[in-house]
C-alpha positions as semicolon CSV with decimal commas, in nm:
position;residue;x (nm);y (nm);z (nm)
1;X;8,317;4,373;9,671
2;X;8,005;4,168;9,661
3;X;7,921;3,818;9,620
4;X;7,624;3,742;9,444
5;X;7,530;4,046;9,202
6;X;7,258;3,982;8,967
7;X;6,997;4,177;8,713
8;X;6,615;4,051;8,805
9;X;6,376;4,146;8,550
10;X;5,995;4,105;8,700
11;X;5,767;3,902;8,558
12;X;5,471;4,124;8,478
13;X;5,598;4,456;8,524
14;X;5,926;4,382;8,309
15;X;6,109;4,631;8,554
16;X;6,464;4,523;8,559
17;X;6,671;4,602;8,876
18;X;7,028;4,529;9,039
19;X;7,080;4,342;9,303
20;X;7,430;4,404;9,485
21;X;7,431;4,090;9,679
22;X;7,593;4,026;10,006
23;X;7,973;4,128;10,086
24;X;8,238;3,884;9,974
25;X;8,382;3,882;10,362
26;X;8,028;3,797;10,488
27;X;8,028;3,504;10,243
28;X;8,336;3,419;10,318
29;X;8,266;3,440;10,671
30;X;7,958;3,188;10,654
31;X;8,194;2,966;10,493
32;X;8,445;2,978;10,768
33;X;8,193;2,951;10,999
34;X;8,107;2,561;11,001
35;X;8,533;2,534;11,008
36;X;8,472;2,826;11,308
37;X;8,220;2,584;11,507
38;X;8,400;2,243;11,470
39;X;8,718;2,446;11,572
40;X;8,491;2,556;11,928
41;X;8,346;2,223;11,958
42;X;8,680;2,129;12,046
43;X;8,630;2,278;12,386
44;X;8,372;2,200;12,698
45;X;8,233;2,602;12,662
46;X;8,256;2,882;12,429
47;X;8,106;3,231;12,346
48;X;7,899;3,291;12,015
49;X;8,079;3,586;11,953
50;X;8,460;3,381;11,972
51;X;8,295;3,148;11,688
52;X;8,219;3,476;11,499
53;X;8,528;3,621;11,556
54;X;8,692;3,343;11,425
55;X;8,499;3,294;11,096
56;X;8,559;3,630;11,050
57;X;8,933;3,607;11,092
58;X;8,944;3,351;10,835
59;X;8,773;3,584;10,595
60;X;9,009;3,864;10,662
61;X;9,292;3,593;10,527
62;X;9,107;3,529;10,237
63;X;9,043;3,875;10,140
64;X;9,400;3,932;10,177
65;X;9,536;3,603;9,976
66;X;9,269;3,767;9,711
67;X;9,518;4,068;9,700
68;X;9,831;3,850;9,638
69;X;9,668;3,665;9,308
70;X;9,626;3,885;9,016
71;X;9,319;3,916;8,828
72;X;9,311;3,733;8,517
């Protein structure tokens, strides 16, 4: 699923195209990720890839909780 899809119509060629936009767990993931950082700053030393992991984990839960709410 993506994010941000949008139609773009150029201004002087009048083209229209699609945009797909990013991945809704990559958004969701750059969201985590300032909850991800204060969560490391906690600590005297951490890895960049532990903060990553981390925001990621959070968007894997909220890609699941999206499964538990039906669409309406």
């Amino acid at each position: 699923m993506k994010a941000y899809p949008y139609m773009h119509k150029h201004p002087t060629s009048g083209q229209t195209t699609i945009e797909e936009g990013m991945d809704l767990r990559d958004w969701f993931a750059g969201i985590a990720l300032t909850a991800a950082i204060k969560e490391f700053n906690k600590q005297d030393a951490y890895l960049f890839s532990d903060v990553a992991d981390l925001a990621y984990g959070y968007a894997d839960a909220m890609m699941e909780a999206r499964k538990e709410v039906p669409n309406e």
